[in-house]
N, CA, C and O atoms as a Tripos MOL2 file, in Angstrom:
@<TRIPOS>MOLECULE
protein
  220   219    55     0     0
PROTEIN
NO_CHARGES

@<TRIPOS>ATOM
      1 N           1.7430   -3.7020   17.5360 N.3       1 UNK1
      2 CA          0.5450   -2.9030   17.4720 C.3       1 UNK1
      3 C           0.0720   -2.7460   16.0220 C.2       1 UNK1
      4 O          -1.1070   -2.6360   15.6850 O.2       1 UNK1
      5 N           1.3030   -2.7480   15.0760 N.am      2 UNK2
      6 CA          0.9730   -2.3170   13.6090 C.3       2 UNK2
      7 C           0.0990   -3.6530   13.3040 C.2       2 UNK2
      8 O          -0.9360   -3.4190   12.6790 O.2       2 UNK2
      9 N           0.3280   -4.9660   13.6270 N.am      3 UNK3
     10 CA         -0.0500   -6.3590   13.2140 C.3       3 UNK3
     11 C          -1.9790   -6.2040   13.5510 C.2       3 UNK3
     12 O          -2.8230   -6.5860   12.7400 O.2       3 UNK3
     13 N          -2.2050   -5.7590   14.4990 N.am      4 UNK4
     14 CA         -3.1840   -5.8900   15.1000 C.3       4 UNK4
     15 C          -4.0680   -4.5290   14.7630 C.2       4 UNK4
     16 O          -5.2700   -4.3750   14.9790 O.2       4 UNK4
     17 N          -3.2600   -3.7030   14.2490 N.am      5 UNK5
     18 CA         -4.2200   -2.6690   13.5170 C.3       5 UNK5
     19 C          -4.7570   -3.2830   12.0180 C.2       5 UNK5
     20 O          -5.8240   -3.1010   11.4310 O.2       5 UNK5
     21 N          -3.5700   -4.0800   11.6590 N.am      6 UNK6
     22 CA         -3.9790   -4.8020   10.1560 C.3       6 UNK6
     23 C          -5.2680   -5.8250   10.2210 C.2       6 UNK6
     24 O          -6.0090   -6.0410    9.2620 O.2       6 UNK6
     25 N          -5.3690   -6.2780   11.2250 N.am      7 UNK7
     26 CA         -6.3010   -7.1840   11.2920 C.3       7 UNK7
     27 C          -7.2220   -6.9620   12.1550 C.2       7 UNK7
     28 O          -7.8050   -7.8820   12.7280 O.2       7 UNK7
     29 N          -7.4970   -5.5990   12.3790 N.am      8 UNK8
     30 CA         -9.1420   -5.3590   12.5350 C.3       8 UNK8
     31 C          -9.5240   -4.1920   11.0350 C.2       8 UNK8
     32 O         -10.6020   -4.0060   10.4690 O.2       8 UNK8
     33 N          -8.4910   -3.7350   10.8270 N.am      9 UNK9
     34 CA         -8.5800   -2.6500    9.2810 C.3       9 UNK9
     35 C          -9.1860   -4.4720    7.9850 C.2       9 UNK9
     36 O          -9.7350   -4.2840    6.8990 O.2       9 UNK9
     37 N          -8.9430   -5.6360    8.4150 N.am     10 UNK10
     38 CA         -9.3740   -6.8890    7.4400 C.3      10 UNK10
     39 C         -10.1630   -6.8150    7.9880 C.2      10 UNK10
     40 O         -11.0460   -6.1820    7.4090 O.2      10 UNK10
     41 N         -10.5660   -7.3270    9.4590 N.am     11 UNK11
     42 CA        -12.1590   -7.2970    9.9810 C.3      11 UNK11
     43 C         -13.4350   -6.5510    9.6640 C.2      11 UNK11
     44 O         -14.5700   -7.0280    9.6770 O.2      11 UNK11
     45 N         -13.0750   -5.2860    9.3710 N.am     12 UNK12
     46 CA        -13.8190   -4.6020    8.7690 C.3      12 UNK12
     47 C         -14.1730   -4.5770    6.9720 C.2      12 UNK12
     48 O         -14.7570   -3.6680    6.3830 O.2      12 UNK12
     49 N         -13.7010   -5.6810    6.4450 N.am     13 UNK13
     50 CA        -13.5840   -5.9190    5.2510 C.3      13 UNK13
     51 C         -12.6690   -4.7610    4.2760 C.2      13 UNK13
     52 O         -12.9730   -4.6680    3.0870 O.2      13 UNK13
     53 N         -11.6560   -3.9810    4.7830 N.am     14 UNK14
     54 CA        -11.2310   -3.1540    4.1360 C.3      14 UNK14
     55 C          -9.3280   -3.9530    3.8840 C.2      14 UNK14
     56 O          -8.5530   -4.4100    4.7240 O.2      14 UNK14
     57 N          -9.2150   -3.8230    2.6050 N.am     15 UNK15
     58 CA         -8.2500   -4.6390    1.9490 C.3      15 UNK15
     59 C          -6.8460   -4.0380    2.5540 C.2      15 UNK15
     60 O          -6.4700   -2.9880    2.0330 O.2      15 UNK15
     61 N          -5.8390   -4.7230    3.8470 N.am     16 UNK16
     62 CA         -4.7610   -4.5580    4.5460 C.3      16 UNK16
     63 C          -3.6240   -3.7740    3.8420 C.2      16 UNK16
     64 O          -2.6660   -3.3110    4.4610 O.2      16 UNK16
     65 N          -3.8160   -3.6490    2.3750 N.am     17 UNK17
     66 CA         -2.8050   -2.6110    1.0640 C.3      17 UNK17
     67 C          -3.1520   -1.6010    2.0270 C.2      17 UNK17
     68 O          -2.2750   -1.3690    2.8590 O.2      17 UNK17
     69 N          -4.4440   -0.8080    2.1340 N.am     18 UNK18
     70 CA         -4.8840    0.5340    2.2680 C.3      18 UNK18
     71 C          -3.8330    0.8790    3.4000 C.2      18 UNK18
     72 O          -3.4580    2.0390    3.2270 O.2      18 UNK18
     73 N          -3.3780    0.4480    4.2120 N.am     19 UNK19
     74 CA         -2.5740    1.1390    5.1470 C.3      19 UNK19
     75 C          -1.3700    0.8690    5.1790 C.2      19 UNK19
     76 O          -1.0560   -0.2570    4.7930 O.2      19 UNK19
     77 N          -0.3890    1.7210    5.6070 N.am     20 UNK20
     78 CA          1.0640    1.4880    6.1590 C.3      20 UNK20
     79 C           1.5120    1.6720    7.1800 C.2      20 UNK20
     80 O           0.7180    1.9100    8.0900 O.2      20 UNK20
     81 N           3.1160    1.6390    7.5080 N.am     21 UNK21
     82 CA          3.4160    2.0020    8.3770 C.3      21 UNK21
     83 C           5.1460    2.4000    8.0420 C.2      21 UNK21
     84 O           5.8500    1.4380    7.7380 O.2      21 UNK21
     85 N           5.6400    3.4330    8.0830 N.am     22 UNK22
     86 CA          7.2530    3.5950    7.7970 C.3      22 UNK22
     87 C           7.5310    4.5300    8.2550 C.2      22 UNK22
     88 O           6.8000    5.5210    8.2650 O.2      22 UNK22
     89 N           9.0390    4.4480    8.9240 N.am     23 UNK23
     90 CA          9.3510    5.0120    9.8330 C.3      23 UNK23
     91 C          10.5010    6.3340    9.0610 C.2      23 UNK23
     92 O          11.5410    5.9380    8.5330 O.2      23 UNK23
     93 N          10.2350    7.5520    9.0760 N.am     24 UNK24
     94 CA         11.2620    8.4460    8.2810 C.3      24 UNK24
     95 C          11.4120    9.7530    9.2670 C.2      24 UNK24
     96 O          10.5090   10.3750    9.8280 O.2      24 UNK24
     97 N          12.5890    9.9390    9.2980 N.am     25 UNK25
     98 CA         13.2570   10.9910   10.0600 C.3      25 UNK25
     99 C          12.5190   11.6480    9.4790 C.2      25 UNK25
    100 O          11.7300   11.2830    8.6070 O.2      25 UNK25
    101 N          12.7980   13.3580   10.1570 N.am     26 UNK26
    102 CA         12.0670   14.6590   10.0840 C.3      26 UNK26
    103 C          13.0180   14.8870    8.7200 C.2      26 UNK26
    104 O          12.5540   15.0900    7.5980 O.2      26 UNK26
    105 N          14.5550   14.8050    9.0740 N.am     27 UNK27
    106 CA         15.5400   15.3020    8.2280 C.3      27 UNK27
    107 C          15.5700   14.7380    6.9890 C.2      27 UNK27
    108 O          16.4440   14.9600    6.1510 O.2      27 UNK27
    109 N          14.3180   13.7680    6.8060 N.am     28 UNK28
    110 CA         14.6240   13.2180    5.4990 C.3      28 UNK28
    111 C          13.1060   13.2390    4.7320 C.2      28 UNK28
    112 O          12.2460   12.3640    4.6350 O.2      28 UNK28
    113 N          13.1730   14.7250    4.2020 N.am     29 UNK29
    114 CA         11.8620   15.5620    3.0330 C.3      29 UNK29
    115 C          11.9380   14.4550    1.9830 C.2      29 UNK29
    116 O          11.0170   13.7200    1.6270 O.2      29 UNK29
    117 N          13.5190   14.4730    1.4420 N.am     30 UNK30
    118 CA         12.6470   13.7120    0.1730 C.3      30 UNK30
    119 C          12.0310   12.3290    0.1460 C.2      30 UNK30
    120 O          11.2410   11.9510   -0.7190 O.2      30 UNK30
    121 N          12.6020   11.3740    1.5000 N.am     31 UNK31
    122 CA         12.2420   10.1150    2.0020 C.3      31 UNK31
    123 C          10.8400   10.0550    1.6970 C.2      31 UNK31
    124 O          10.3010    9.4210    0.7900 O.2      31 UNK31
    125 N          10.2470   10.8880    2.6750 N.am     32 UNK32
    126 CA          8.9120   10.9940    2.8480 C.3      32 UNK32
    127 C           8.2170   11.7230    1.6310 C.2      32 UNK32
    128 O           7.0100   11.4980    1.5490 O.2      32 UNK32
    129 N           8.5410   12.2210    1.0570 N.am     33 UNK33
    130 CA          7.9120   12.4770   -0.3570 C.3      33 UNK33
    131 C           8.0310   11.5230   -1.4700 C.2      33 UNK33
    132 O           7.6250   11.9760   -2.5400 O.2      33 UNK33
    133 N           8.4000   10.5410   -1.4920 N.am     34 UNK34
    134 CA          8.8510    9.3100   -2.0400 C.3      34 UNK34
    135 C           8.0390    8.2130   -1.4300 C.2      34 UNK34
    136 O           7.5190    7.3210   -2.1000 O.2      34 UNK34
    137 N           7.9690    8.2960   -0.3810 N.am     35 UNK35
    138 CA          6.9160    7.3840    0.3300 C.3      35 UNK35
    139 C           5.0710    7.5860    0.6140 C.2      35 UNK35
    140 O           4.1260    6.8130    0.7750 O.2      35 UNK35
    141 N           5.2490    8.9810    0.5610 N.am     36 UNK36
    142 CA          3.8380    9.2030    0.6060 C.3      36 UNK36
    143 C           3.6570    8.9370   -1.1200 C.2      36 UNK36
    144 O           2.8010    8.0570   -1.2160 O.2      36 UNK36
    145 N           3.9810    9.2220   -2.0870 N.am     37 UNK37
    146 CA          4.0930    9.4900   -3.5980 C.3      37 UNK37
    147 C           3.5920    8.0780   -3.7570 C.2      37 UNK37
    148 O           2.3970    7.8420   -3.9340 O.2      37 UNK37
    149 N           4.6110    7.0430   -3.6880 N.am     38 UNK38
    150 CA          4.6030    5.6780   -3.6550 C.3      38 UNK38
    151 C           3.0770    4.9050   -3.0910 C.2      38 UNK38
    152 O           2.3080    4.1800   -3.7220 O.2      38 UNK38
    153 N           3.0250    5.2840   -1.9640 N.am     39 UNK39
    154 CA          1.3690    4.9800   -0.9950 C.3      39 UNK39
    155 C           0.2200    5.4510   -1.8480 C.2      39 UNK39
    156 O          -0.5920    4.6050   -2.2240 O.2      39 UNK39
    157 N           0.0510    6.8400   -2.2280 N.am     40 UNK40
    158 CA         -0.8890    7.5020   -3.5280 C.3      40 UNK40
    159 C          -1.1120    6.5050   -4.3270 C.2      40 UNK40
    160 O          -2.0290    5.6870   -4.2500 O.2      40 UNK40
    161 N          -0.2230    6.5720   -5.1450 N.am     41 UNK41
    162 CA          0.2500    5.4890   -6.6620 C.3      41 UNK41
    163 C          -0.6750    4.1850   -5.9440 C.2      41 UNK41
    164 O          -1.6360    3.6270   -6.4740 O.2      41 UNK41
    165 N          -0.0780    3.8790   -4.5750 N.am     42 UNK42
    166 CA         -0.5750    2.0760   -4.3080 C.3      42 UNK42
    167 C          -1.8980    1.8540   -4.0690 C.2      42 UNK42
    168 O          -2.4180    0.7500   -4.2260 O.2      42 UNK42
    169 N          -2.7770    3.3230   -3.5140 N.am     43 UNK43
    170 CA         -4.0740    2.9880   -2.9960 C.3      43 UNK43
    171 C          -4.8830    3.4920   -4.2020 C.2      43 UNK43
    172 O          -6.0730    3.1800   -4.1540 O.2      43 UNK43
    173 N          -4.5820    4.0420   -5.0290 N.am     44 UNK44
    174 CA         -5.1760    4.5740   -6.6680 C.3      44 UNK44
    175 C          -5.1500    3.7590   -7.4060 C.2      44 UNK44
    176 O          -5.9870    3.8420   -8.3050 O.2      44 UNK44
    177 N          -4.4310    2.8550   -7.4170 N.am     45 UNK45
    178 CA         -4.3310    1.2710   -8.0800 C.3      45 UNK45
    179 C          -5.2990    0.2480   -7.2980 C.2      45 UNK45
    180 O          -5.8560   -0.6620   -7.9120 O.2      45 UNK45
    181 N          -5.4160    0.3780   -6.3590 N.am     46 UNK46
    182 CA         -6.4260   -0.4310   -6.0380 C.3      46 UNK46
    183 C          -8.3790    0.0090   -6.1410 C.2      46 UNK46
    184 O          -9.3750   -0.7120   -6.2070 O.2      46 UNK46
    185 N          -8.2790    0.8090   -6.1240 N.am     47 UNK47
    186 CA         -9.6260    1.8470   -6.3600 C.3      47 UNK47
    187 C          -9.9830    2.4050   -5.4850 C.2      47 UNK47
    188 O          -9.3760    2.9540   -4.5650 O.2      47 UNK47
    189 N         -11.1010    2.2930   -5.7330 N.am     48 UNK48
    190 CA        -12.8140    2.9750   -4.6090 C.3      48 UNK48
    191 C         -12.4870    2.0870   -3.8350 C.2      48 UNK48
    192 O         -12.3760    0.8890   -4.0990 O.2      48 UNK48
    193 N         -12.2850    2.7010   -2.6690 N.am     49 UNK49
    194 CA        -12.7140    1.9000   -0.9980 C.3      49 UNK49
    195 C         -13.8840    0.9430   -0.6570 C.2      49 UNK49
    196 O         -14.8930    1.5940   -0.3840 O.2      49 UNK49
    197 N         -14.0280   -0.0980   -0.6020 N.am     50 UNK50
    198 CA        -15.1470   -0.7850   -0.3350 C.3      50 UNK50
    199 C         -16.0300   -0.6260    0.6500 C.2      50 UNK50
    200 O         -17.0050   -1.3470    0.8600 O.2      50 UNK50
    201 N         -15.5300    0.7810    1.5570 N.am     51 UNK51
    202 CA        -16.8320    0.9820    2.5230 C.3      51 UNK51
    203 C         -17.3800    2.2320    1.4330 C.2      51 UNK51
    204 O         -18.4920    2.6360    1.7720 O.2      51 UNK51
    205 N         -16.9970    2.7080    0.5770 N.am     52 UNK52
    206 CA        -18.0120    3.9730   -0.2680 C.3      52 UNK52
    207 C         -18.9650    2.8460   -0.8190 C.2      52 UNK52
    208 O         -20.1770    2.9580   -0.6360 O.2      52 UNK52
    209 N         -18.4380    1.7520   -1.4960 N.am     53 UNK53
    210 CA        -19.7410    1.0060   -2.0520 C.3      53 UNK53
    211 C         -20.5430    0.3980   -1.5600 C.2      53 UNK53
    212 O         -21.6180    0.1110   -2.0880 O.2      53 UNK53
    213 N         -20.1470    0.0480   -0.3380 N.am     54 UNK54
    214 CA        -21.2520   -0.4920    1.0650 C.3      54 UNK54
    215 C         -22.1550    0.7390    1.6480 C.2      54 UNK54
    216 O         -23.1570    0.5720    2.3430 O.2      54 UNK54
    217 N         -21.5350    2.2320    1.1720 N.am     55 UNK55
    218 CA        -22.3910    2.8710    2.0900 C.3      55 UNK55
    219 C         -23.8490    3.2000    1.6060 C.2      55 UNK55
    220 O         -24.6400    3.7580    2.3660 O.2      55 UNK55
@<TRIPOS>BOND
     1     1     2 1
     2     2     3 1
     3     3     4 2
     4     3     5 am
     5     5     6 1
     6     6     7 1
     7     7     8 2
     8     7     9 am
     9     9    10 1
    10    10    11 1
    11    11    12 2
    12    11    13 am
    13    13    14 1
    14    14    15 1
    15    15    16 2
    16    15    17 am
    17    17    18 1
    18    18    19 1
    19    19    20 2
    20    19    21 am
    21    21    22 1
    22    22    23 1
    23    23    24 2
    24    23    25 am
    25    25    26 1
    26    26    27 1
    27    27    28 2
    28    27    29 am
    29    29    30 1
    30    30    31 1
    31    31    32 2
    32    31    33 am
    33    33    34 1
    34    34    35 1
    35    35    36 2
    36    35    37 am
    37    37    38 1
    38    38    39 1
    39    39    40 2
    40    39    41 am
    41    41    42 1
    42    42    43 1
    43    43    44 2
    44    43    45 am
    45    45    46 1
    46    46    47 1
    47    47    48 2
    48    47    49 am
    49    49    50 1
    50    50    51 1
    51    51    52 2
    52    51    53 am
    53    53    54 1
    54    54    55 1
    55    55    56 2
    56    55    57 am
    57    57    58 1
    58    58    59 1
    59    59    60 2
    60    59    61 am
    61    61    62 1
    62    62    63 1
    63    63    64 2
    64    63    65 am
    65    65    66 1
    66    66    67 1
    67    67    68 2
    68    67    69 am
    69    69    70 1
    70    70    71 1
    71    71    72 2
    72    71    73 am
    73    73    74 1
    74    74    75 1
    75    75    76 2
    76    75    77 am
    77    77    78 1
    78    78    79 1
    79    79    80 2
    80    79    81 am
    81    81    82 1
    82    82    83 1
    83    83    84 2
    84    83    85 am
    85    85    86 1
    86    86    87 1
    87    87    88 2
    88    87    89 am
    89    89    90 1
    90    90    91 1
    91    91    92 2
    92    91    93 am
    93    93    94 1
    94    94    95 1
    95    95    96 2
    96    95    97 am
    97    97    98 1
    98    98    99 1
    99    99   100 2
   100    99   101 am
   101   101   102 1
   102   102   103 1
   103   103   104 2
   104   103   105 am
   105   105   106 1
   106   106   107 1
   107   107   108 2
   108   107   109 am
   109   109   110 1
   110   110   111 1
   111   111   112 2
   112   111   113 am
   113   113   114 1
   114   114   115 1
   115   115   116 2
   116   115   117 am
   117   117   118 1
   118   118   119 1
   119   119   120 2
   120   119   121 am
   121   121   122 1
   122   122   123 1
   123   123   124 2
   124   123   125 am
   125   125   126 1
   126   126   127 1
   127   127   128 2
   128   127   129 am
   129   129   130 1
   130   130   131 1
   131   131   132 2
   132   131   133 am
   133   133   134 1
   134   134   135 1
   135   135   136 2
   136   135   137 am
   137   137   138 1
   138   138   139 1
   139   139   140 2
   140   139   141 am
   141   141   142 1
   142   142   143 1
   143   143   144 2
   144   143   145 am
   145   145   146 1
   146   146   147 1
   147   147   148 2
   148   147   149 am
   149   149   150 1
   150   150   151 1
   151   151   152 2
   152   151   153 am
   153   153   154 1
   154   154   155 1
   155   155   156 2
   156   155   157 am
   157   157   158 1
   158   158   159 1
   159   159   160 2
   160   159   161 am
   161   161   162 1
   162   162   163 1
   163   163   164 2
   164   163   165 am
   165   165   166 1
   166   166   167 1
   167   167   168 2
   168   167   169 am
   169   169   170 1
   170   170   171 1
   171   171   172 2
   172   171   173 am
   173   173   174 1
   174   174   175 1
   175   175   176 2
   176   175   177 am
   177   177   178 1
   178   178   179 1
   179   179   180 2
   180   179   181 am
   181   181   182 1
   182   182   183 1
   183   183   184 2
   184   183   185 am
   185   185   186 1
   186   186   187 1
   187   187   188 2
   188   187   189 am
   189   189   190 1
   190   190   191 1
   191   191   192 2
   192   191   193 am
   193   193   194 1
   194   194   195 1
   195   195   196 2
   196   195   197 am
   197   197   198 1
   198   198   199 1
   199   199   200 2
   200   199   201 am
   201   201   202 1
   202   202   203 1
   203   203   204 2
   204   203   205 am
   205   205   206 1
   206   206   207 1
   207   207   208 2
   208   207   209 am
   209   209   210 1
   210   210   211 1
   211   211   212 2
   212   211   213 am
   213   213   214 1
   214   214   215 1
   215   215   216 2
   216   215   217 am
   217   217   218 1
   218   218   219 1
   219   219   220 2
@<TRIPOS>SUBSTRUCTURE
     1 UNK1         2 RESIDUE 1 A UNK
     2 UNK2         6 RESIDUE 1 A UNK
     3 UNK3        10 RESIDUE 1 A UNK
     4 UNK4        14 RESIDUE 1 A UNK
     5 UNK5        18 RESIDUE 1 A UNK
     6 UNK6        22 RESIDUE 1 A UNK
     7 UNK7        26 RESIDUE 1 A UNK
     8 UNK8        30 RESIDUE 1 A UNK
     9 UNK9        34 RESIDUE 1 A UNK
    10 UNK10       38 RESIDUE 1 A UNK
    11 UNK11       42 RESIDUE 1 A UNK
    12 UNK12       46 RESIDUE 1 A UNK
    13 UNK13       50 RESIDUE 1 A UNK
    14 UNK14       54 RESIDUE 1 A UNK
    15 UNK15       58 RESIDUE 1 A UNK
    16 UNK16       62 RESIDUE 1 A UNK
    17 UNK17       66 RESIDUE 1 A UNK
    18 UNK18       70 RESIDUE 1 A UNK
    19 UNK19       74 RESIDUE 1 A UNK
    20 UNK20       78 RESIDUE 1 A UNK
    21 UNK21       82 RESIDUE 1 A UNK
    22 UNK22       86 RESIDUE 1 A UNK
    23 UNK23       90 RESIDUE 1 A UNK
    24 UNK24       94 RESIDUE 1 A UNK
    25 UNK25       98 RESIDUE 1 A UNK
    26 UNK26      102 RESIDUE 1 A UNK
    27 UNK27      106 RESIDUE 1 A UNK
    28 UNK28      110 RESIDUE 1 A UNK
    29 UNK29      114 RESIDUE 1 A UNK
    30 UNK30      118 RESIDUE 1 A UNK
    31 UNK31      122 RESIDUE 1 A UNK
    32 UNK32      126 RESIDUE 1 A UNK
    33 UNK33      130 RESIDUE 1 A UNK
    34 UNK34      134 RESIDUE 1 A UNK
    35 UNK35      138 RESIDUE 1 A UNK
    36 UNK36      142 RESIDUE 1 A UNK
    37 UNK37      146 RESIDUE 1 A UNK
    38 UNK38      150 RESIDUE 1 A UNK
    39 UNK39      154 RESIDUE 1 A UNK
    40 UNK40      158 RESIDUE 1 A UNK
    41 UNK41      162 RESIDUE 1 A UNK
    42 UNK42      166 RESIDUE 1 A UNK
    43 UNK43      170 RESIDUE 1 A UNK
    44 UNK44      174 RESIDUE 1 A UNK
    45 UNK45      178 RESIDUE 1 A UNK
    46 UNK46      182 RESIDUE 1 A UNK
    47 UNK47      186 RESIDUE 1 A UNK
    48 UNK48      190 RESIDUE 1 A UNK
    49 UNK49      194 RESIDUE 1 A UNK
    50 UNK50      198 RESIDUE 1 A UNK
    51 UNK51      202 RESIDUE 1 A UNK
    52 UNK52      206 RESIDUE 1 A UNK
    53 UNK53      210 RESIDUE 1 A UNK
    54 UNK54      214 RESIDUE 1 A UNK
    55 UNK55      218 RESIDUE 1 A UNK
């Protein structure tokens, strides 16, 4: 399902980085604060969204 979300999120011309998918227990705070942290950092490096400049 994740494969096929990636490739209509490309269909729409929006660059397949912008999204993820990872799987983290409830019991694991700092996992997921490490991973969302990490995702921030990755989509701030790439910039402005290309549907704000299309809109």
């Amino acid at each position: 399902m994740f494969n096929l979300t990636k490739e209509l999120v490309r269909t729409l011309g929006i660059p397949p980085e912008r999204i993820r998918l990872e799987w983290v227990s409830s019991s694991e705070g700092v996992r997921f604060a490490e991973v969302i942290r990490d995702f921030t950092e990755q989509v701030r490096a790439l910039g402005p969204s290309p549907l704000r400049e299309a809109a």
